[in-house]
N, C-alpha and C positions, 0 to 999 in steps of 0.2 A: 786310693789317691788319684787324684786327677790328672792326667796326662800333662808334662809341661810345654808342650808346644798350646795342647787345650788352656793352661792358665792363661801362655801368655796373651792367647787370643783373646782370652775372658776381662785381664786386664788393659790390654788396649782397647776393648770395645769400650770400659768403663771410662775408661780416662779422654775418646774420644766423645762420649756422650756429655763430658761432664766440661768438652772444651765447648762443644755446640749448643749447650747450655748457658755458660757465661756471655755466648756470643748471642745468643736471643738476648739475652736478660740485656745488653749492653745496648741491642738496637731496637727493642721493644718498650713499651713505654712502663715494665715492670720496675721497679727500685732496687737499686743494688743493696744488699745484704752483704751483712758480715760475712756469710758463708760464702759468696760468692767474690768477696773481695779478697779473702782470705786464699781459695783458690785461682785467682788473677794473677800473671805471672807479669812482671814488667812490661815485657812484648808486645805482649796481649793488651796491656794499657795503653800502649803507643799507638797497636791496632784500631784501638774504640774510636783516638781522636782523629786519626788519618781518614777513618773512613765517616766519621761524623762530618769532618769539612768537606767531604766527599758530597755528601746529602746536602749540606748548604751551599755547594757550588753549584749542582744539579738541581736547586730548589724542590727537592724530594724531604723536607725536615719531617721529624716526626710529631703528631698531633696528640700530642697527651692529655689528658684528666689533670692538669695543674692541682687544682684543690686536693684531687685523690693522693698526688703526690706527696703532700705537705701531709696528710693524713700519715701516710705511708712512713713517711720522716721525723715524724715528730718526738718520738722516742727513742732513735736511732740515727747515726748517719755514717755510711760508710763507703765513704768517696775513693774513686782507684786512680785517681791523678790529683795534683796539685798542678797550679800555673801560675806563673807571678807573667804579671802583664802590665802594661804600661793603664792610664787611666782613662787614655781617649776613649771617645764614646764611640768611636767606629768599631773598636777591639773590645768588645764583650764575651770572654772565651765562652764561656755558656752556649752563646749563640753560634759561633762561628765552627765551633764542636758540633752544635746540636745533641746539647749533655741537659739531663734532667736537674730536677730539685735533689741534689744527696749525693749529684754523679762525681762532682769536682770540687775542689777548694780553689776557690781565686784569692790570690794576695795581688794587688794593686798599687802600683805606685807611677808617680810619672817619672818615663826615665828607666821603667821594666831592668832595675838594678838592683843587686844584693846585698842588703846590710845588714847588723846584726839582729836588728828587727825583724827583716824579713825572715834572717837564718833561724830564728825564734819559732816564726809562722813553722817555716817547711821543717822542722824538727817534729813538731807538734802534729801536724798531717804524715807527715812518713812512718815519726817513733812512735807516736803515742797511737794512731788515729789510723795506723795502719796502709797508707795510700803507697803505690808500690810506682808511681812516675811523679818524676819531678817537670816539668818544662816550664822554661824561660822565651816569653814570646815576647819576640819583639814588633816592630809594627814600620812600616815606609812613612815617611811624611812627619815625623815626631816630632812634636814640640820642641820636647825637654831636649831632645838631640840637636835639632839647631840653636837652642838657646845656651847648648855648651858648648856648639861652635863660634856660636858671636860673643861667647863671654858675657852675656849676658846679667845686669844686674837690677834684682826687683824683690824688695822684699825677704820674706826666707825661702822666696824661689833661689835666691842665688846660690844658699849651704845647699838645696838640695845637689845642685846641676855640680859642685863640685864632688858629686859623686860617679859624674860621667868623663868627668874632667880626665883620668889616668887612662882611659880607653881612648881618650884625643892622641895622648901622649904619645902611647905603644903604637898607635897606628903609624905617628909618624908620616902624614900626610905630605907629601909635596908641593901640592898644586893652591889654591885660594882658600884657607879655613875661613865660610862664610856659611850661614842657612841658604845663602842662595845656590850656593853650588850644589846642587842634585847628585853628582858623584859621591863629594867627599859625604855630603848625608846618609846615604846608605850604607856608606862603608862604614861606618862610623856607630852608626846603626846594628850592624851586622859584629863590630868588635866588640862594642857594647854588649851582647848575647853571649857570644865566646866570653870574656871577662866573667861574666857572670856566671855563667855555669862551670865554669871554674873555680870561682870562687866559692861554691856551696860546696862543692868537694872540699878546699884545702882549709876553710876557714869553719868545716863541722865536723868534728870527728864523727858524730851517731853517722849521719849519714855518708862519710865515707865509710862506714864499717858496713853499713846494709849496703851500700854499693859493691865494697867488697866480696859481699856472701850470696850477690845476687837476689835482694830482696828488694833492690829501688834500684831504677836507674833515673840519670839526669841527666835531660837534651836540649838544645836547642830549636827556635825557630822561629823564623820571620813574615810576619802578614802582611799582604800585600792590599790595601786599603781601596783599591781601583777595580781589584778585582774579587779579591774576598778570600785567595789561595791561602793558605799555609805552607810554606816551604821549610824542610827541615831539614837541619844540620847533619852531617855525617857525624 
């Protein structure tokens, strides 16, 4: 029998091999596999996109074999983050991660809010599809967010924006509710993410129950369009 002080070194050496391996695979231009999503721990998923934005701040992105990718993919996909993101074209999470063909699920909407639609999407990527982060990104400069501030009406843009509407509410603004005011935008911007991520918890039970047992977690965070930053929620 093997000495236990020998296991456990035999086991930590395993379990650090097996962390510094998802961490190549996540900054290499390799394809995340089952195996390796399976073994991803929430953290570790938060980790990928922090330091993905990290290489696109630094303009250090990585240069992959696209096509090889799509090869790589085509029978498989096993993404270790979801992100509902708003649909401007400045906030391509893809890009601003510097995530592959297979790395993420993006759900899209303008206005980066939670409905049962989307709650549908992130069900589907966490329960079924196995992705172990949820993030809600938000973005500076939002359309759909001043167009909930000026009450806005145009089409079935207006049903959408009263889905931003009750994040006006709660904030309870004091000062001038306009798109012009650059304060109340942000803030309003930033409620809009909290609301939201809130709301996938209380309005999904799957994914409060993998929240619960530590198999997903669900964050916030807001892009900054001037500079390119990701900042993230506590």
């Amino acid at each position: 029998m093997l000495p236990r002080r020998f296991a456990l070194q035999s086991l930590f050496a395993l379990s650090a091999a097996s962390l510094v391996g998802r961490a190549n695979a996540a900054q290499s231009c390799e394809a995340f596999t089952a195996t390796t999503q399976k073994a991803t721990t929430p953290d570790e998923a938060l980790e990928f996109l922090k330091t993905g934005n990290d290489r696109f701040l630094a303009g250090t992105m990585r240069n992959c074999d696209m096509l090889k990718q799509v090869k790589d993919t085509a029978n498989q996909q096993s993404p270790f983050a979801v992100v509902v993101g708003c649909i401007d074209s400045r906030v391509p999470p893809e890009l601003i991660f510097d995530q592959r063909l297979g790395d993420i699920f993006a759900a899209r909407i303008a206005g980066n809010f939670v409905n049962e639609d989307i709650l549908g999407s992130l069900e589907f990527a966490t329960q079924l599809a196995g992705a172990k982060l949820v993030v809600v990104l938000g973005h500076t400069e939002c359309g759909a967010i001043k167009g909930a501030a000026d009450n806005a009406k145009l089409g079935n843009l207006t049903a959408l924006l009263e889905n931003i509407r009750p994040s006006l509410d709660k904030l309870n603004y004091k000062g001038v509710v306009s798109s012009k005011n650059k304060d109340l935008v942000q803030k309003l911007a930033a409620q809009n993410v909290e609301d939201a991520v809130m709301n996938v918890t209380q309005n999904s039970p799957l994914i409060k129950n993998l929240v619960a047992q530590g198999k997903v977690k669900v964050v916030g965070a807001m892009h900054d369009i001037s500079s390119g930053k990701v900042t993230w929620f506590s």
